[in-house]
N, C-alpha and C positions, 0 to 999 in steps of 0.2 A: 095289532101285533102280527109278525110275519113267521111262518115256519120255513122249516130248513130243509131241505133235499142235499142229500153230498153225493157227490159221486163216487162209484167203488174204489177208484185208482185214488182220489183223495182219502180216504180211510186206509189203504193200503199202504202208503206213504205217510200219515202221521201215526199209524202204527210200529211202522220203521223208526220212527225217531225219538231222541231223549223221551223220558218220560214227562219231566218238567216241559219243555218244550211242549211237546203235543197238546199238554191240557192247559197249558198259557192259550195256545191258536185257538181248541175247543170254548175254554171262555168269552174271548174276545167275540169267538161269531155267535155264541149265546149271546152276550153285552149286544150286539146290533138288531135283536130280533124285533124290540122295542122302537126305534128311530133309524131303521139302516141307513137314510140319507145324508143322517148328522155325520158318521163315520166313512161313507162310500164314497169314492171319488170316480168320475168318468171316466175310460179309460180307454185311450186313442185312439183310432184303427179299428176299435169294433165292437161291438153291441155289450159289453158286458162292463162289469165296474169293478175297481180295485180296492181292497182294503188289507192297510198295514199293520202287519204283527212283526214288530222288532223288525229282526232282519227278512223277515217271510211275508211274502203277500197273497193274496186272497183271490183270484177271478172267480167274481160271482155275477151268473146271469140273474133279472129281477124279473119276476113275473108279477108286474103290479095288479092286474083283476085278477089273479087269485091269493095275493099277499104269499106269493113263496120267494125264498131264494135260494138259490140253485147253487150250491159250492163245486166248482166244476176242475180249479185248479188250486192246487198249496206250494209254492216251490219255495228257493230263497231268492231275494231281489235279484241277486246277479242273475240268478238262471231262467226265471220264471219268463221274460218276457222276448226270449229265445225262443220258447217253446210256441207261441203263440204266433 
C-alpha cells in the first residue's frame, strides 16, 4: 500500500471547491492507494502520471522505493495541462 503527500496549493484549492466535488477527488486518491497503477496513466512531457476524477485530473509524482505519492496538482481538464 502507497501513502499520500498533497501539496499545500492542492489542499488549498479543493478546499475552495463544492463540497460534493472535493470529497469525490479526496476518495478517488484514497481508492488508488491500494493499486495506483491500475488507475494512473503516464503522462507526456514529464515525470509524473495522471489520474481522472470526472472532469478534474490528478498530477501525481510516484516515489516507488518509498511507496508514496506525491499529489502535486488538481485542476479541471481544460486547465490543468496549461499549467504544467
Amino acid at each position: 500500500m502507497y501513502s499520500i503527500k498533497w501539496n499545500p496549493r492542492v489542499i488549498e484549492y479543493l478546499e475552495k471547491l463544492p463540497e460534493d466535488i472535493s470529497s469525490r477527488i479526496a476518495k478517488k486518491i484514497e481508492q488508488i492507494k491500494e493499486n495506483p497503477f491500475h488507475y494512473l496513466e503516464h503522462y507526456e512531457g514529464d515525470k509524473v502520471y495522471k489520474l481522472r476524477i470526472g472532469d478534474y485530473r490528478a498530477l501525481i509524482d510516484v516515489d516507488l522505493n518509498n511507496r508514496v505519492l506525491y499529489i502535486q496538482v488538481i485542476d479541471l481538464r481544460s486547465r490543468i495541462y496549461k499549467r504544467r
